[in-house]
C-alpha positions in Angstrom: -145.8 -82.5 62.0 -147.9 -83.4 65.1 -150.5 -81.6 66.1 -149.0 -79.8 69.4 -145.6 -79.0 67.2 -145.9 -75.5 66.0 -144.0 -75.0 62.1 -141.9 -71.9 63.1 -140.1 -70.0 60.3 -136.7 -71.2 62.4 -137.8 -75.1 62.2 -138.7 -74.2 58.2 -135.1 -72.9 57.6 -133.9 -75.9 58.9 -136.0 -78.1 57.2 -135.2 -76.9 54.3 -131.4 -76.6 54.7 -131.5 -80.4 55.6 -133.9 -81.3 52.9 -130.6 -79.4 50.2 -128.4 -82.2 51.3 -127.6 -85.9 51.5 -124.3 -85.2 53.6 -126.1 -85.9 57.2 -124.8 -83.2 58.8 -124.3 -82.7 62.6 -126.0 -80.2 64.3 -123.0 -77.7 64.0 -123.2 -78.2 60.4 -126.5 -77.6 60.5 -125.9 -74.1 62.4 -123.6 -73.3 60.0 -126.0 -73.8 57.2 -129.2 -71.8 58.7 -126.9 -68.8 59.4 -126.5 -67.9 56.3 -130.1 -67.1 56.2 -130.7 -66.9 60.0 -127.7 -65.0 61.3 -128.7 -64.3 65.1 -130.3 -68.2 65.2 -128.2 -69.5 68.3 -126.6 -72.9 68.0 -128.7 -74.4 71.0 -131.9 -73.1 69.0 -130.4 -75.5 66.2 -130.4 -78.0 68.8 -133.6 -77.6 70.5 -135.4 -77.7 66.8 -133.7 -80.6 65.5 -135.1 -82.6 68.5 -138.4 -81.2 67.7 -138.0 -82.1 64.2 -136.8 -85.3 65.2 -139.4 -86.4 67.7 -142.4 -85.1 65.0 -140.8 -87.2 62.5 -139.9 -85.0 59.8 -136.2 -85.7 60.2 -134.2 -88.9 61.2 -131.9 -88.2 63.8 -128.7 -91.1 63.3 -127.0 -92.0 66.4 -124.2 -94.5 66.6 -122.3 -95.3 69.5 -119.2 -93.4 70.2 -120.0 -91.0 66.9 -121.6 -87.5 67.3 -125.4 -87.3 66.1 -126.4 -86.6 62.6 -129.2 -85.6 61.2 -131.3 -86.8 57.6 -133.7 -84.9 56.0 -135.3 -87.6 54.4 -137.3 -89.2 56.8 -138.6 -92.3 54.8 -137.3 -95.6 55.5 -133.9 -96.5 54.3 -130.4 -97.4 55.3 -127.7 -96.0 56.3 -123.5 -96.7 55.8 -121.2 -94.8 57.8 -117.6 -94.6 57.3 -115.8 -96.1 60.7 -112.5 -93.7 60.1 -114.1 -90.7 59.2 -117.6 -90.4 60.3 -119.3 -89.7 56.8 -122.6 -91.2 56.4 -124.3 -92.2 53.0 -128.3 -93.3 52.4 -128.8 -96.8 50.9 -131.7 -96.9 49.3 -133.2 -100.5 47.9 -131.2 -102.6 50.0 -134.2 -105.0 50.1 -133.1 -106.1 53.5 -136.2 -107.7 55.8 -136.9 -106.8 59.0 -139.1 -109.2 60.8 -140.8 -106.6 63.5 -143.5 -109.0 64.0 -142.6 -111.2 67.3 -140.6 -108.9 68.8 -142.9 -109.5 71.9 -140.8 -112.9 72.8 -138.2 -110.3 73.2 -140.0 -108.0 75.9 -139.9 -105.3 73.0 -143.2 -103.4 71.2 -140.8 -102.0 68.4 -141.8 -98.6 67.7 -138.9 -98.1 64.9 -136.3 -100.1 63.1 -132.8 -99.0 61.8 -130.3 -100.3 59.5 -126.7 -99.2 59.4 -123.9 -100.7 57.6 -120.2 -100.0 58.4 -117.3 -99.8 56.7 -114.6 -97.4 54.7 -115.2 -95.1 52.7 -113.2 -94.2 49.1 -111.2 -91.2 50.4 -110.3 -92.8 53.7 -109.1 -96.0 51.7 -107.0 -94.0 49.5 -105.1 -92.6 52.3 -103.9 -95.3 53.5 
């Protein structure tokens, strides 16, 4: 974590909750998760951390347009697919996909980060059709 960003026992719990599963949850799911071990934790605590988490780089935090946040445990670089019906959201690991951050100046852009997301349908949602 960086330096200023204090390890509290409530940003531990939900560490390690997140770290348990590769379901991305949202930050609801999340709250439900930590209660079981933190009952009185309050869901804007869940909140507040998960940005903290987020902006110290232990977690990912996904956003997509339109879609509520979710949030990965695993914070090394990989990609993402994300079901456009029902919102689930998978890791792709390997996809061996490069991104050319050098350059980016022509742009008016210092990249800081890089993202990959692929859409599409997932098996449940296409065997419901």
């Amino acid at each position: 974590m960086a330096p200023q960003t204090r390890m509290t026992k409530q940003r531990k719990v939900i560490l390690e909750e997140l770290r348990k599963v590769t379901s991305h949850p949202t930050a609801d799911e999340v709250y439900d998760m930590v209660r079981q071990r933190l009952p009185r934790i309050s869901l804007g605590t869940i909140y507040r951390n998960l940005d903290v988490l987020a902006e110290s780089g232990e977690i990912l935090k996904l956003e997509s347009a339109g879609n509520q946040k979710r949030f990965d445990g695993n914070p090394m670089p990989h990609a993402h697919i994300r079901c456009t019906r029902c919102g689930r959201v998978g890791d792709v690991m390997n996809v061996g996909i490069e991104v050319p951050l050098d350059g980016m100046d022509v742009y008016g852009f210092t990249v800081t980060s890089a993202r990959i997301e692929f859409d599409g349908i997932c098996d449940a949602c296409q065997s419901t059709n």
